[in-house]
Structure formats: C-alpha cells, structure tokens
mmCIF file of the N, C-alpha and C atoms, coordinates in Angstrom:
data_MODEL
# 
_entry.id   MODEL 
# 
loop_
_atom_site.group_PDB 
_atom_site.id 
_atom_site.type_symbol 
_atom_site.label_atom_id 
_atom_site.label_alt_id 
_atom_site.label_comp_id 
_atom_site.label_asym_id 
_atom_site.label_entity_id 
_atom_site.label_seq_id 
_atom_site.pdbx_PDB_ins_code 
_atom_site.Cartn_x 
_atom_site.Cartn_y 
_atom_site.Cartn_z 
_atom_site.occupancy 
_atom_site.B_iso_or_equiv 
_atom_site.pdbx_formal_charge 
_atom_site.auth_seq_id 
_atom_site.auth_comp_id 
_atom_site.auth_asym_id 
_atom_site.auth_atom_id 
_atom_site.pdbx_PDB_model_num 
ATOM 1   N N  . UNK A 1 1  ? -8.145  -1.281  -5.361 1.00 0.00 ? 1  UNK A N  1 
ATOM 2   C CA . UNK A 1 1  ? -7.344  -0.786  -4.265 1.00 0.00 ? 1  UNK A CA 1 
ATOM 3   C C  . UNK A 1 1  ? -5.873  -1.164  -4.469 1.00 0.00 ? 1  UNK A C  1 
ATOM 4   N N  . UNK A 1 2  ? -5.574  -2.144  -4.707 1.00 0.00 ? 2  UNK A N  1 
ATOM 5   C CA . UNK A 1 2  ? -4.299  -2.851  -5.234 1.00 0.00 ? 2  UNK A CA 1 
ATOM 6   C C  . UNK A 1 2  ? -3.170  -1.594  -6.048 1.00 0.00 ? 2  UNK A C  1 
ATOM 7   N N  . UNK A 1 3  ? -4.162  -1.152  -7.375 1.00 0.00 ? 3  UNK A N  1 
ATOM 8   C CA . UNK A 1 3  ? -3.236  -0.406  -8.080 1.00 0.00 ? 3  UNK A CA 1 
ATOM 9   C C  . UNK A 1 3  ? -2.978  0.686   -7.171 1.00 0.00 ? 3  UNK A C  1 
ATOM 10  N N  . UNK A 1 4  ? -4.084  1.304   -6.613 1.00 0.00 ? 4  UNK A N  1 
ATOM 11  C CA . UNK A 1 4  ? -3.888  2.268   -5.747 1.00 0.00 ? 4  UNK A CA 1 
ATOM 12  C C  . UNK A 1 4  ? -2.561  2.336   -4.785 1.00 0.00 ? 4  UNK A C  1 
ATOM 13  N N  . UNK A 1 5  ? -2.509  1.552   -4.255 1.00 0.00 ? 5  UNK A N  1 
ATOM 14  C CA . UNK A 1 5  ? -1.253  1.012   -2.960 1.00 0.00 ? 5  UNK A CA 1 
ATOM 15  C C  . UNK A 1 5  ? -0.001  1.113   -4.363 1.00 0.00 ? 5  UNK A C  1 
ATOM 16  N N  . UNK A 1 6  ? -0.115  1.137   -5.015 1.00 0.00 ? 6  UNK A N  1 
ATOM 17  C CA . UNK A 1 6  ? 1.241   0.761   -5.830 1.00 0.00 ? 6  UNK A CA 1 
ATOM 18  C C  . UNK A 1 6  ? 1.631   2.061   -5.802 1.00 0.00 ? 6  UNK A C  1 
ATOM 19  N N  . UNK A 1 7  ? 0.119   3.013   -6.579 1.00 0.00 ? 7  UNK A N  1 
ATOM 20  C CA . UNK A 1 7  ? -0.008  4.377   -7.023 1.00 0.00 ? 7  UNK A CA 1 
ATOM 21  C C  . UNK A 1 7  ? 0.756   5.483   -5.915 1.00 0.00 ? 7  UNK A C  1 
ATOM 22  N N  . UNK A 1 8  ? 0.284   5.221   -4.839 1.00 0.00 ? 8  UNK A N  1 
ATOM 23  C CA . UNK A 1 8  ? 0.543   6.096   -3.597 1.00 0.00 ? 8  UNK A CA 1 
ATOM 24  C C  . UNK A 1 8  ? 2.242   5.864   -3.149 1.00 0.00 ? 8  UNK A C  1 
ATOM 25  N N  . UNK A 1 9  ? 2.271   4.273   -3.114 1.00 0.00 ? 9  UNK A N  1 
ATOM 26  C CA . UNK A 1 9  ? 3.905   3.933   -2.857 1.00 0.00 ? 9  UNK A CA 1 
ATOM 27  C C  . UNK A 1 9  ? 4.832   5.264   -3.904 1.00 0.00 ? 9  UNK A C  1 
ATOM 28  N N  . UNK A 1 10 ? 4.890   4.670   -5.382 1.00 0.00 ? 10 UNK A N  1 
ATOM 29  C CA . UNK A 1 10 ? 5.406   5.494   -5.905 1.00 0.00 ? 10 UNK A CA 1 
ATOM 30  C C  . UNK A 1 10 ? 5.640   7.113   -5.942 1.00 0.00 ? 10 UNK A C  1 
ATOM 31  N N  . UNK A 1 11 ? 3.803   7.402   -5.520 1.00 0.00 ? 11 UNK A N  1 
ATOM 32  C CA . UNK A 1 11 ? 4.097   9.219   -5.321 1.00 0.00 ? 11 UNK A CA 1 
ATOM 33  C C  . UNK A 1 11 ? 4.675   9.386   -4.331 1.00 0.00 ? 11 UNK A C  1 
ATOM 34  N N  . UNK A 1 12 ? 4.951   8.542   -3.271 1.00 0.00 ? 12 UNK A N  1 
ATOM 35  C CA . UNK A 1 12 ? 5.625   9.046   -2.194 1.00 0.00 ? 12 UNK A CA 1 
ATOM 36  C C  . UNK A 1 12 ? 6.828   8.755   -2.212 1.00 0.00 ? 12 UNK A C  1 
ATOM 37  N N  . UNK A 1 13 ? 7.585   8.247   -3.517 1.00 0.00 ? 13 UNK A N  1 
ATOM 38  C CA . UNK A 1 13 ? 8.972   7.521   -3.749 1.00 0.00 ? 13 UNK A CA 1 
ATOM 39  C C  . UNK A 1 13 ? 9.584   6.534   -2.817 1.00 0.00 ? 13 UNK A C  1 
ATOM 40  N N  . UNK A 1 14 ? 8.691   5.307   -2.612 1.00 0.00 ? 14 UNK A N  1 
ATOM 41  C CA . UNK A 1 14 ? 8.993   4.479   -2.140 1.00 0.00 ? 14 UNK A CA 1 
ATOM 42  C C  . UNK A 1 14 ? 9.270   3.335   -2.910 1.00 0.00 ? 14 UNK A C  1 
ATOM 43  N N  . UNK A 1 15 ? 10.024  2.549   -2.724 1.00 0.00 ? 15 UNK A N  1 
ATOM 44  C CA . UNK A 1 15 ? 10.325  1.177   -3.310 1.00 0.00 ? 15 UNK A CA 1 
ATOM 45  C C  . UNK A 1 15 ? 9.513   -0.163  -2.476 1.00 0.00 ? 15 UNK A C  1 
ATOM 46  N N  . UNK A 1 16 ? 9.490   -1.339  -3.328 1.00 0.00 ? 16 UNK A N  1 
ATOM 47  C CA . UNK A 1 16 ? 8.924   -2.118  -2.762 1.00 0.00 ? 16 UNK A CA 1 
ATOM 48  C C  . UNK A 1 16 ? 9.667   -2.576  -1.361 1.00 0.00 ? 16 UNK A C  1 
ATOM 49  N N  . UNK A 1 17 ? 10.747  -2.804  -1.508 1.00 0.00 ? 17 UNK A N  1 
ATOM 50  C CA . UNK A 1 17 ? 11.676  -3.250  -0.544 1.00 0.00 ? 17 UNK A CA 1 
ATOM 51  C C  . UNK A 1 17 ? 11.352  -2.432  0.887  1.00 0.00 ? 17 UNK A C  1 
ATOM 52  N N  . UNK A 1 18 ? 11.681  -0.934  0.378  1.00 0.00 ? 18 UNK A N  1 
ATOM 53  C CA . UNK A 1 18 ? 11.548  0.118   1.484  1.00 0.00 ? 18 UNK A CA 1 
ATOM 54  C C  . UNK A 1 18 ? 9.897   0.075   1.734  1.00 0.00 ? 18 UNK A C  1 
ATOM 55  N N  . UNK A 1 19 ? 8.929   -0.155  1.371  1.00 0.00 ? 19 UNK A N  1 
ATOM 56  C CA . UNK A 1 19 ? 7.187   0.053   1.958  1.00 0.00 ? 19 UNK A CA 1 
ATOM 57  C C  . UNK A 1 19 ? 7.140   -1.495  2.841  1.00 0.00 ? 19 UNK A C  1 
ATOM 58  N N  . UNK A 1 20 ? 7.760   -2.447  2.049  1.00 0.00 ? 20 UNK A N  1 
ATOM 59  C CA . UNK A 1 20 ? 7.604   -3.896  2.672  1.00 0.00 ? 20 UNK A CA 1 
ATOM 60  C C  . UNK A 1 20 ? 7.966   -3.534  4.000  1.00 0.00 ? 20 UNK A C  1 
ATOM 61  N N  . UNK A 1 21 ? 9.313   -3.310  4.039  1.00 0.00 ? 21 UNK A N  1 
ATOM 62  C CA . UNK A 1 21 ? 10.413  -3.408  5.282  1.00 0.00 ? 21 UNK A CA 1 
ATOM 63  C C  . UNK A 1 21 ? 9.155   -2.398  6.467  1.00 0.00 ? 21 UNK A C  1 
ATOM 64  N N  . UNK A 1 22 ? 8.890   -1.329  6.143  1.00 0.00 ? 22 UNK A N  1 
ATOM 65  C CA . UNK A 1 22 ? 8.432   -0.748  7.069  1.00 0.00 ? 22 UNK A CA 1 
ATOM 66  C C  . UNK A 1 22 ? 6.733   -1.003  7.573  1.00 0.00 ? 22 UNK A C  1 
ATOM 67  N N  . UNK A 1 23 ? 6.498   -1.908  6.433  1.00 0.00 ? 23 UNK A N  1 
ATOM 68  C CA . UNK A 1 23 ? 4.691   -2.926  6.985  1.00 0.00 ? 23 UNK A CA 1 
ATOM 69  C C  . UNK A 1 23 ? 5.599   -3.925  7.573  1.00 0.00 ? 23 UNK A C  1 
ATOM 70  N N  . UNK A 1 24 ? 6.507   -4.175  7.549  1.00 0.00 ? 24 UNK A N  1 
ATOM 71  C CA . UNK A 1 24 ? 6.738   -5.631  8.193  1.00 0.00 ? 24 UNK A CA 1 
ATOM 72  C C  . UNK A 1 24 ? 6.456   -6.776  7.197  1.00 0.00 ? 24 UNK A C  1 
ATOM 73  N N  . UNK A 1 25 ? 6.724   -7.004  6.047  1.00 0.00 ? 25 UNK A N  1 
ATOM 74  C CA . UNK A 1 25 ? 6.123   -8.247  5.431  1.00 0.00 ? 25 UNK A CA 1 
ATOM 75  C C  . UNK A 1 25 ? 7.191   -7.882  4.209  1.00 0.00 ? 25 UNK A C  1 
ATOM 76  N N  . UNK A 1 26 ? 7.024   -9.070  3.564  1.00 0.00 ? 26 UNK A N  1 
ATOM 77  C CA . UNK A 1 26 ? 8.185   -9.401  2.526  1.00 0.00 ? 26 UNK A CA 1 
ATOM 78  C C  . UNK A 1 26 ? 7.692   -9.182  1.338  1.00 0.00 ? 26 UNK A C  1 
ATOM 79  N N  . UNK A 1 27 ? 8.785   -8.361  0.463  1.00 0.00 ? 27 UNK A N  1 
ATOM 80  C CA . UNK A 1 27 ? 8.676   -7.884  -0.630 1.00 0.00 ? 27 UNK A CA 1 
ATOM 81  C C  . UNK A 1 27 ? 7.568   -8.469  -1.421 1.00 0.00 ? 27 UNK A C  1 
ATOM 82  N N  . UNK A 1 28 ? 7.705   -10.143 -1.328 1.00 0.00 ? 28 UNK A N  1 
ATOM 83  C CA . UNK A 1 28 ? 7.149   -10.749 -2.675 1.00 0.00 ? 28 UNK A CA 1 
ATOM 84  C C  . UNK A 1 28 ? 5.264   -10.453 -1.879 1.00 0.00 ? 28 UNK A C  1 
ATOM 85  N N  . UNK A 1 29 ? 4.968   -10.578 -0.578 1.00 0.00 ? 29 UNK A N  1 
ATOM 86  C CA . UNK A 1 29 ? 3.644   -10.377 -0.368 1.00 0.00 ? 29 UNK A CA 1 
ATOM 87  C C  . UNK A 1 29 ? 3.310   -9.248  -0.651 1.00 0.00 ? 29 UNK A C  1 
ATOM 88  N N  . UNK A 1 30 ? 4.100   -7.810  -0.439 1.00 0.00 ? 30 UNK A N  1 
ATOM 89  C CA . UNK A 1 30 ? 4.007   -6.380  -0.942 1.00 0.00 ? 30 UNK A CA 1 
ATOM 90  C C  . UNK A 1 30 ? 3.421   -6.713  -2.587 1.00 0.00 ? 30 UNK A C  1 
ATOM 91  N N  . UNK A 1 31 ? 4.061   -7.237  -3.145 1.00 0.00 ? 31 UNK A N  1 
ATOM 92  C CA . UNK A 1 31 ? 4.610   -7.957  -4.804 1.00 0.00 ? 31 UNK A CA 1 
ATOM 93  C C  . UNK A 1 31 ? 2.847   -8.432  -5.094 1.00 0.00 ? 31 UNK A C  1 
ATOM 94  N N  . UNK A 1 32 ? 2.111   -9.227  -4.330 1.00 0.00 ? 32 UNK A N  1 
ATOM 95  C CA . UNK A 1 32 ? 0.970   -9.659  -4.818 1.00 0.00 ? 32 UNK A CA 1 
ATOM 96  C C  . UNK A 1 32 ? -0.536  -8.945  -4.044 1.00 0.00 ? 32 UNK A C  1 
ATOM 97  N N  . UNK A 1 33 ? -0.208  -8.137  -3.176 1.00 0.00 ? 33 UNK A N  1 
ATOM 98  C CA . UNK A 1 33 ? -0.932  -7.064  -2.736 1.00 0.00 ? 33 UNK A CA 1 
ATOM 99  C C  . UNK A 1 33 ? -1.131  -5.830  -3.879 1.00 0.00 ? 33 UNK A C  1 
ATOM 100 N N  . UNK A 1 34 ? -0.420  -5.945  -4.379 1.00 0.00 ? 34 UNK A N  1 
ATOM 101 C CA . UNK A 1 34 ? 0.046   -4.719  -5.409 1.00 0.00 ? 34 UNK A CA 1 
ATOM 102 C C  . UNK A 1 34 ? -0.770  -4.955  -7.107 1.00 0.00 ? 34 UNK A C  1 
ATOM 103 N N  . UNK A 1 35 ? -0.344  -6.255  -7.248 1.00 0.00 ? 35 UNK A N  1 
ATOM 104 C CA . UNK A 1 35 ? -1.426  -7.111  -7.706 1.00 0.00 ? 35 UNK A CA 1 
ATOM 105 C C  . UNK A 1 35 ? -2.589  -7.407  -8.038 1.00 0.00 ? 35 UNK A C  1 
ATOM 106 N N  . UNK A 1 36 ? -2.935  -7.473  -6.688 1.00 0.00 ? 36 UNK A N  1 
ATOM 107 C CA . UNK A 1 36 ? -4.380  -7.429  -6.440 1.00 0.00 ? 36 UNK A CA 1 
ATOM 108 C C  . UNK A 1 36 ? -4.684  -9.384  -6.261 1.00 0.00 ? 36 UNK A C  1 
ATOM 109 N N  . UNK A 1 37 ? -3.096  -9.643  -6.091 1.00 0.00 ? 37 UNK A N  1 
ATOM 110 C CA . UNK A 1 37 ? -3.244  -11.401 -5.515 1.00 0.00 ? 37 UNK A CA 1 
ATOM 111 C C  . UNK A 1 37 ? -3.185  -11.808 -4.351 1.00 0.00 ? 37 UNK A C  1 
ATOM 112 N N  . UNK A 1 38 ? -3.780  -11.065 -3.477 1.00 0.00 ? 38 UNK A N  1 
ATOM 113 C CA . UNK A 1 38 ? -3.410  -11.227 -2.005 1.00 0.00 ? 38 UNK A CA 1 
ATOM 114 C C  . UNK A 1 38 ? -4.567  -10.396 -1.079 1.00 0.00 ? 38 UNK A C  1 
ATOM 115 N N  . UNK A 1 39 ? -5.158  -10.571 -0.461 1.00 0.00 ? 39 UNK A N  1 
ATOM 116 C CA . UNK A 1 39 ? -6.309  -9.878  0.523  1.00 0.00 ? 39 UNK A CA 1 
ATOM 117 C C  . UNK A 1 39 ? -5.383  -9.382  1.506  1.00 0.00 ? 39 UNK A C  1 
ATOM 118 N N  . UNK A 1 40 ? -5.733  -8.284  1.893  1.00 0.00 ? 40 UNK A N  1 
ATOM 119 C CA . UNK A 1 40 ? -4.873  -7.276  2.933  1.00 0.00 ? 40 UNK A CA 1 
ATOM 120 C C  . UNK A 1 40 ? -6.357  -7.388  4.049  1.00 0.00 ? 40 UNK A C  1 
ATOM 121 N N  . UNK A 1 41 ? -5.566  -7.492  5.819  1.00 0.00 ? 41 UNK A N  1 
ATOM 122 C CA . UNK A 1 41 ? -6.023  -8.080  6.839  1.00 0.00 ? 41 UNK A CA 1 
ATOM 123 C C  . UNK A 1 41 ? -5.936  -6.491  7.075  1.00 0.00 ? 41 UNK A C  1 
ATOM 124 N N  . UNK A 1 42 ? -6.694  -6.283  8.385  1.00 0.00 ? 42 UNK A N  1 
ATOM 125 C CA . UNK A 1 42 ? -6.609  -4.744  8.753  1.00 0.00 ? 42 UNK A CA 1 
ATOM 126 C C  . UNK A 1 42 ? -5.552  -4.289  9.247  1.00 0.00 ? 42 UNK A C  1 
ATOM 127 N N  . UNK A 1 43 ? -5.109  -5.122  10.063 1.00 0.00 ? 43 UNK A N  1 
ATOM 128 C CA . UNK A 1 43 ? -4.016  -4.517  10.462 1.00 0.00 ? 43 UNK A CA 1 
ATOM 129 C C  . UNK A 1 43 ? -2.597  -3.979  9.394  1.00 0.00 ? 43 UNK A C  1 
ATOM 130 N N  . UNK A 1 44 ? -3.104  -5.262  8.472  1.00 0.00 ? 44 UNK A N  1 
ATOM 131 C CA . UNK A 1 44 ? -1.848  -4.968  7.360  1.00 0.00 ? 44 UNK A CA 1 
ATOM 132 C C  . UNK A 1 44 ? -2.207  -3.448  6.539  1.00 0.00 ? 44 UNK A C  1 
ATOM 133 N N  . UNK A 1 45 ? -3.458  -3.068  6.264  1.00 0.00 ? 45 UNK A N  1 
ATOM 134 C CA . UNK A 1 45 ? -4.171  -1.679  5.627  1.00 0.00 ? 45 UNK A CA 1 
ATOM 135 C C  . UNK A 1 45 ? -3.663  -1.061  6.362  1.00 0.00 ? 45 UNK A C  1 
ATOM 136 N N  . UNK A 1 46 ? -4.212  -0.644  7.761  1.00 0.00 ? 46 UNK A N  1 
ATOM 137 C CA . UNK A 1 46 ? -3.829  0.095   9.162  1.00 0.00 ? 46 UNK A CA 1 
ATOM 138 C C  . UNK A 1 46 ? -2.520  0.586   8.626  1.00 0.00 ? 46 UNK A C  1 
ATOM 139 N N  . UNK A 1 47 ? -1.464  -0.403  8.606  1.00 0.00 ? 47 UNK A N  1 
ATOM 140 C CA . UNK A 1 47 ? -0.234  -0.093  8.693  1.00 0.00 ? 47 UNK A CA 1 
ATOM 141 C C  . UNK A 1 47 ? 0.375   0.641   7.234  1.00 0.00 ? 47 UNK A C  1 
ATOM 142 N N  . UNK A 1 48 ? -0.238  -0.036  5.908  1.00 0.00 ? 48 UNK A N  1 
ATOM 143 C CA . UNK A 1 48 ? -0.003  0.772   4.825  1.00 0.00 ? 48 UNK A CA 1 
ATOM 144 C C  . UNK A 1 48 ? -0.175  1.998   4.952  1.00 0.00 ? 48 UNK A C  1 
ATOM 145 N N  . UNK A 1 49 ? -1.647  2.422   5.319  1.00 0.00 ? 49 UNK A N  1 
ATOM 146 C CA . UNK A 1 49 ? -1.942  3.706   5.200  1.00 0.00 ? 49 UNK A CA 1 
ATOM 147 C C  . UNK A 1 49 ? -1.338  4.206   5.979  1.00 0.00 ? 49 UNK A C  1 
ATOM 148 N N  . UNK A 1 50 ? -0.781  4.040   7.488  1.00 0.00 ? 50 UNK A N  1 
ATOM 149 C CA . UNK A 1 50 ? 0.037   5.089   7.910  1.00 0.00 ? 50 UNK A CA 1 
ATOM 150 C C  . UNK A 1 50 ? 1.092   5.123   7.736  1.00 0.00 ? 50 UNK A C  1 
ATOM 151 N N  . UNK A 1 51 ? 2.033   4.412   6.904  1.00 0.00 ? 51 UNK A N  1 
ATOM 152 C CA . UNK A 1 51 ? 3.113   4.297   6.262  1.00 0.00 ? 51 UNK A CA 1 
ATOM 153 C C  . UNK A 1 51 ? 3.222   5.348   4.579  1.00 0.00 ? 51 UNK A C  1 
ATOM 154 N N  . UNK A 1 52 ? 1.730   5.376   3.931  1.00 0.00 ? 52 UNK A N  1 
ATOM 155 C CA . UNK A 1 52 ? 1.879   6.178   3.032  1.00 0.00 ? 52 UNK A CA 1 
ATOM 156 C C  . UNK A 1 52 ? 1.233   7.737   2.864  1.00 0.00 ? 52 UNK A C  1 
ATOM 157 N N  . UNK A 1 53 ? 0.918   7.773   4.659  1.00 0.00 ? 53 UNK A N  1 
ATOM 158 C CA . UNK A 1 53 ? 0.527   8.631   4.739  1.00 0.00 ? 53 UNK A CA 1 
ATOM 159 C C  . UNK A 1 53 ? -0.397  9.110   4.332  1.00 0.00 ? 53 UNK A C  1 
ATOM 160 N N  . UNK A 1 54 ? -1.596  8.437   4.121  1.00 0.00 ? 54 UNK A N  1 
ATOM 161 C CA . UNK A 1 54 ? -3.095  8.215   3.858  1.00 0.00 ? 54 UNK A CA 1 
ATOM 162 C C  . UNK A 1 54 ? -4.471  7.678   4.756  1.00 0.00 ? 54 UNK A C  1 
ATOM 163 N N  . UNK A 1 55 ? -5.223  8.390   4.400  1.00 0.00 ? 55 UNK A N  1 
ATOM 164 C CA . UNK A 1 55 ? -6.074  7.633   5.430  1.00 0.00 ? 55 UNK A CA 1 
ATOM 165 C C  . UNK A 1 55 ? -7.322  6.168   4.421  1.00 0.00 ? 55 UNK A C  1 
ATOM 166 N N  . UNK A 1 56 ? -7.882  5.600   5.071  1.00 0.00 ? 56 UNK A N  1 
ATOM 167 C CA . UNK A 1 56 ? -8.652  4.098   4.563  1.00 0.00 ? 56 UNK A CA 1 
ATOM 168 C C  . UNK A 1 56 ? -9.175  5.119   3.375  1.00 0.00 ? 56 UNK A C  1 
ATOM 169 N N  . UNK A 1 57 ? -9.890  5.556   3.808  1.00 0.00 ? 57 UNK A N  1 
ATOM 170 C CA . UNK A 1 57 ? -10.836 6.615   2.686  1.00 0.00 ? 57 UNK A CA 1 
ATOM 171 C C  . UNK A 1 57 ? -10.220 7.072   1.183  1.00 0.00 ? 57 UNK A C  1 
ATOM 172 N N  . UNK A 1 58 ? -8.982  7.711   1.695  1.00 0.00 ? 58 UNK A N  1 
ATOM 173 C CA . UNK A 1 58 ? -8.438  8.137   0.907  1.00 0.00 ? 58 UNK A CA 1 
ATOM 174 C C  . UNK A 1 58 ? -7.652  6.884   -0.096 1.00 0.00 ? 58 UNK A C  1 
ATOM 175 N N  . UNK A 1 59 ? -6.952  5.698   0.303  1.00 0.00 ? 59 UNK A N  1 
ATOM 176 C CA . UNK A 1 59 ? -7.058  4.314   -0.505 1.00 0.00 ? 59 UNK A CA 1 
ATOM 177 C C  . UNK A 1 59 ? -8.272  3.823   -1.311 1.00 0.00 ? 59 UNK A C  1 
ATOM 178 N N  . UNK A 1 60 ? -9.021  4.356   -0.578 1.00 0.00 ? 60 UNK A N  1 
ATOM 179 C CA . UNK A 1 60 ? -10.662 3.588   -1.436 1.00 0.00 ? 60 UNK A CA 1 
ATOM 180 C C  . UNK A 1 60 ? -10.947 3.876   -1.907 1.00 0.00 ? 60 UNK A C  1 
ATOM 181 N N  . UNK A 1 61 ? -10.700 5.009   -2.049 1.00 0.00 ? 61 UNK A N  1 
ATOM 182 C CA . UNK A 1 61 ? -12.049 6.091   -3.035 1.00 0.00 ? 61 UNK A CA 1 
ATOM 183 C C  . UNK A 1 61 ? -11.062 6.024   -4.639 1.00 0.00 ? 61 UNK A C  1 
ATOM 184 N N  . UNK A 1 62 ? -11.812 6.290   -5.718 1.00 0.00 ? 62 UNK A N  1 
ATOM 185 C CA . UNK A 1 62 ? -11.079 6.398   -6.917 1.00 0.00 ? 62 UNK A CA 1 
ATOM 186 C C  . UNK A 1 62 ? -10.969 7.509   -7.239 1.00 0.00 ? 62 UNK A C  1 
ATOM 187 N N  . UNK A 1 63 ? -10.849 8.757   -6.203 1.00 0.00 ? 63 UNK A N  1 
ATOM 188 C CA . UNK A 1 63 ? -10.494 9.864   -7.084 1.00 0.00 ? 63 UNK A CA 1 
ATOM 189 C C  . UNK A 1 63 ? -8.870  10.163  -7.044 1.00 0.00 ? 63 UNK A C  1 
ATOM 190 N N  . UNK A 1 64 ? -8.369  11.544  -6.759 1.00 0.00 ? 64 UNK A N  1 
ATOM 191 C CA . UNK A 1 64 ? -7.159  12.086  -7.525 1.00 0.00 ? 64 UNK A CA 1 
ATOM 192 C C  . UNK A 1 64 ? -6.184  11.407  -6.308 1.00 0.00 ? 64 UNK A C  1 
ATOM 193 N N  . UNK A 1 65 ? -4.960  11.194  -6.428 1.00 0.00 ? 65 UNK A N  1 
ATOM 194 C CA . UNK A 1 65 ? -3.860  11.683  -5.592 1.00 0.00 ? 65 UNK A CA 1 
ATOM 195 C C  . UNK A 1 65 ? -3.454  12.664  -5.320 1.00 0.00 ? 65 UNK A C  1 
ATOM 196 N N  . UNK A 1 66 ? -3.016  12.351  -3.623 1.00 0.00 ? 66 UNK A N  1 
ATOM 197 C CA . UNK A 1 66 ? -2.554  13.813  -3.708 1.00 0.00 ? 66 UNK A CA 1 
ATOM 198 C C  . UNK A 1 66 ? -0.805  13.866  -3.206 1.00 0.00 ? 66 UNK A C  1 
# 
C-alpha cells in the first residue's frame, strides 16, 4: 500500500510537502508512510484517500491506476 500512496500522489502531481500539508502531518511522516515505515491510523487513510481522490479499495487493490 505504501508504494501505492506514493504512486497515486505523483499521478495526481502532488509533492510531498503539498499531500502532507493537506493530511495534516509532516513531510518526514508522509516520508515513512511512503516507505512503508510507518502504519497509517484510519483516519490518517480516510484523509489520504480523499485527498487523492481515491477510494480504500481502490489503494488496496494491486491493479491499474487510474
């Protein structure tokens, strides 16, 4: 899921700075979420996915981007 969140940031041309700022949390935790060094709480998912404009499902699953 980790690479995924990175994967989606980028297709949607986001920077770390700019996805952090708008979850509310600081770059460097964005930084080890991304990783895959950090467990994401629901609310913190919740907020990714509607920030990248995705739904849980669509983070989880390993198929295409869209």
């Amino acid at each position: 899921m980790a690479k995924r969140i990175r994967a989606f940031r980028k297709l949607r041309g986001l920077t770390q700075q700019q996805l952090s700022e708008r979850v509310r949390i600081s770059v460097s935790v964005l930084g080890e979420i991304e990783r895959g060094n950090r467990q994401i709480d629901e609310r913190m998912m919740k907020e990714i996915c509607k920030q990248l404009n995705i739904s849980h499902d669509e983070l989880a699953s390993p198929g295409s981007f869209r």
